[in-house]
N, C-alpha and C positions, 0 to 999 in steps of 0.2 A: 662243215663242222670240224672241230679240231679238237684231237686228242691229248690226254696224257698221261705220261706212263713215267714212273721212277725206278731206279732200280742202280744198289751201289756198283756190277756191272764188274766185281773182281775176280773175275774177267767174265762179258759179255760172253753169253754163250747162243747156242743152239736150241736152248727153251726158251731163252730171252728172244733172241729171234722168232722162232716161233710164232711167241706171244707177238712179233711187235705186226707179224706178217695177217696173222688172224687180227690186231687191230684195223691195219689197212686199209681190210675190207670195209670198216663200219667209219672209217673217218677221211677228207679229203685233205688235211696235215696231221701233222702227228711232233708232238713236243717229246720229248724223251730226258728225263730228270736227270745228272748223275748224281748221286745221292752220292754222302760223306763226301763231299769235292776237298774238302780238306784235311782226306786222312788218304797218307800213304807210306809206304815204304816199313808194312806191319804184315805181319802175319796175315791177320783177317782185311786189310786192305792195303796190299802188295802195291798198285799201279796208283799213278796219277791222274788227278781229274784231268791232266791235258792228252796222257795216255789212252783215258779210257772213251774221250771224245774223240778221238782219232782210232781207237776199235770201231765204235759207235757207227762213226759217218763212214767208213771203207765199208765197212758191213752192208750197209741201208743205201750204198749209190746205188745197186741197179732196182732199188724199189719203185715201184709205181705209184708213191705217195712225198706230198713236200715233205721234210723231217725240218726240225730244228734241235740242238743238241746242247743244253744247257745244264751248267753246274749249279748243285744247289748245296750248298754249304748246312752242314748238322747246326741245328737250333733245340737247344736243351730243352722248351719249352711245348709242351705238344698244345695247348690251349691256342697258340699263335703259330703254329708251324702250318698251317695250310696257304694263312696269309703271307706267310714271309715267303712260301715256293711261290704263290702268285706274285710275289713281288720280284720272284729272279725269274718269271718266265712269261713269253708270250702269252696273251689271252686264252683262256681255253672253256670247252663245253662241259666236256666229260673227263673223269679220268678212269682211267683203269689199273687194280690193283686187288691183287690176292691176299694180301697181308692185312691181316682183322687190324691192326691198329691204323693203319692207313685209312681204311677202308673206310674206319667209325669216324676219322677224325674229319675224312671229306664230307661224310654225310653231316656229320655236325656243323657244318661249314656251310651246307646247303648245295654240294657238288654233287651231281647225281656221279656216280660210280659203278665202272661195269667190273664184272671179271671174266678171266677167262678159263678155260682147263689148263691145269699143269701139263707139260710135256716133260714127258721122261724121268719125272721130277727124281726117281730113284739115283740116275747118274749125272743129269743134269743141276747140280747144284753147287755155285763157286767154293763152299769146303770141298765138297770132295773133287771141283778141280784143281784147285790149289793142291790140295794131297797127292793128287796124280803127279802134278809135278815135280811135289819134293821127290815122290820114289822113283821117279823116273817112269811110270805107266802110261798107257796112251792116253792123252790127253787132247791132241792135236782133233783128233774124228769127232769131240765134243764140242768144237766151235769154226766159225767160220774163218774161212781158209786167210782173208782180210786180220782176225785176231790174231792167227798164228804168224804170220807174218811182224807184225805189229810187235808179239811177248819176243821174238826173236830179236828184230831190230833193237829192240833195248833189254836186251840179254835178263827177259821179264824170270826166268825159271831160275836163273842164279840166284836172283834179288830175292826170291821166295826161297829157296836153299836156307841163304843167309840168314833176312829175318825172321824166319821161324827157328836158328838154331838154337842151342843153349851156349852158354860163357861154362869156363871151366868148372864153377861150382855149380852146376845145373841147376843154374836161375835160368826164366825166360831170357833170351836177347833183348825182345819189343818190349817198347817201355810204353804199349798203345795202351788206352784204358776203353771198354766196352760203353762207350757214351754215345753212340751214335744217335741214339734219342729211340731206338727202333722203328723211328720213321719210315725208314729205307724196304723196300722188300729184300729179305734175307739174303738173298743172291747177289 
């Protein structure tokens, strides 16, 4: 059987993990969404979808399940957004998702849908890791040592510095617009 799980993954953490470890158990691959593929270099989604596939798959080598690691581009349109992720991903049985709008849109669709328990959900969530990062707090012990590596390599904690500062008249910098469809799970 084969899983799925989306999530915009800025930045893949340690309850994402988690979640994908407790899938494992119940699936013999595993699809893994990166949601918003086409928003980066923003406040709320700092990394790229080639970034966050190369968090993704460093993370998940030493699992004991196939993965497959696909971008799935925001679709404004939540009536067709189930079919348009089956159309950027390999076949799948199930998906799995905590996110009520997800959740309803699969069932609507005829996806049986599982979920699982939040882990940590209090620290584990990409605002408040991104926020770790602007202030300079620990962030690194909330994700897999493969991410940290990864945000370092592309000097990911500047980038978030940057676009989340203000311009002198403290306007925002990001000129993002909150459109993601909230397809996505939060995180």
């Amino acid at each position: 059987m084969r899983g799925f799980y989306i999530g915009r993954f800025q930045p893949y953490h340690n309850g994402h993990h988690h979640m994908v470890e407790e899938i494992a158990d119940d699936v013999d691959e595993l699809v893994l969404g990166i949601g918003s593929a086409g928003d980066s270099h923003t406040h709320r989604n700092p990394f790229t979808a080639g970034e966050r596939v190369m968090m993704v798959t460093k993370s998940l080598a030493d699992l004991d399940v196939t993965t497959y690691v696909v971008p799935i581009e925001d679709l404004e349109r939540n009536s067709v957004w189930v079919s348009h992720v089956q159309s950027m991903s390999p076949k799948f049985d199930v998906a799995y998702s905590n996110n009520p709008l997800v959740v309803r849109l699969f069932e609507e669709a005829g996806v049986e849908v599982r979920s699982s328990p939040m882990f940590r959900r209090e620290v584990l969530e990409g605002s408040e890791l991104r926020q770790r990062m602007i202030r300079g707090d620990g962030w690194r012990p909330l994700v897999p040592d493969e991410v940290v590596a990864t945000i370092e390599e592309i000097d990911g904690v500047d980038r978030i510095r940057q676009v989340s500062s203000s311009d002198a008249n403290g306007a925002d910098a990001s000129i993002e617009t909150d459109r993601d469809g909230s397809t996505a799970d939060p995180a």
